[in-house]
N, C-alpha and C positions, 0 to 999 in steps of 0.2 A: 509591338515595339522592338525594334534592333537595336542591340547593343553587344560589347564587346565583354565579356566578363574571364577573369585569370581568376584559375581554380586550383587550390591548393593541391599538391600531388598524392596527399592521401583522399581527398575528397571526390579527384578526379579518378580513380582508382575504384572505387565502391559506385561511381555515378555510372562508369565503364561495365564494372560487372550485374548493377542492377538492369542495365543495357542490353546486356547479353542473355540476362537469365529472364526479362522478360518480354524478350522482343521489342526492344521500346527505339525511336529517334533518339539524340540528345535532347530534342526540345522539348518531347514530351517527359522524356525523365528526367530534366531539369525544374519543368512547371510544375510536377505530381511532389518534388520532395521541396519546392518553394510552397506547391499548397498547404501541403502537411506540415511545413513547418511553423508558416503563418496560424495555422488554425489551430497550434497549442497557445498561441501566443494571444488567440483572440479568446478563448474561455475566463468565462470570468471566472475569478479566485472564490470558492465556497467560503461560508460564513463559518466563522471558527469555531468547534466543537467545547461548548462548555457544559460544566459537570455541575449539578444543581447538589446542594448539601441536603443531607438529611436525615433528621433524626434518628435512629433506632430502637431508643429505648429501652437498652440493656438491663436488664436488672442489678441491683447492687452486687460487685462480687465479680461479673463478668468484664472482663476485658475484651474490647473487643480486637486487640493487639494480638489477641492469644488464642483465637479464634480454631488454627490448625490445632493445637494440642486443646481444645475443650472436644470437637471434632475425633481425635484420638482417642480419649478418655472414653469418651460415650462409647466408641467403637468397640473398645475393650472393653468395654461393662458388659454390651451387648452377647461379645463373644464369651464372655464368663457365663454368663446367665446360661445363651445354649450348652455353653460344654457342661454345665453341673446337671442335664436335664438328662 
């Protein structure tokens, strides 16, 4: 198909240098960034990532808020134990 297309002067500018850097016509490095841009446009949209609930089962007393400092705790208990050995 022939047609006449006006290209923005920053668009013609990068379409010139992708020209240059890889040997290409205008035609064909007009059709390669028209395929690649078509072919974002054709993927279909993935299904939305959702997050399934679930219990834990904490025992009474733990928070599970406070999770990093039980974490701590224990870490420091650990290290008492070895250093008193």
């Amino acid at each position: 198909m022939r047609t006449t297309l006006t290209l923005d002067p920053d668009v013609a500018q990068k379409l010139k240098r992708r020209m240059a850097d890889q040997k290409l016509t205008l035609k064909d490095a007009v059709n390669r960034a028209l395929r690649a841009g078509l072919a974002v446009e054709e993927r279909k949209p993935k299904a939305p990532f959702k997050v399934k609930a679930h219990a834990f089962g904490f025992r009474p007393g733990i928070d599970p808020d406070k999770m990093n400092q039980l974490s701590d705790d224990l870490e420091v208990e650990d290290f008492l134990a070895k250093w008193r050995r």
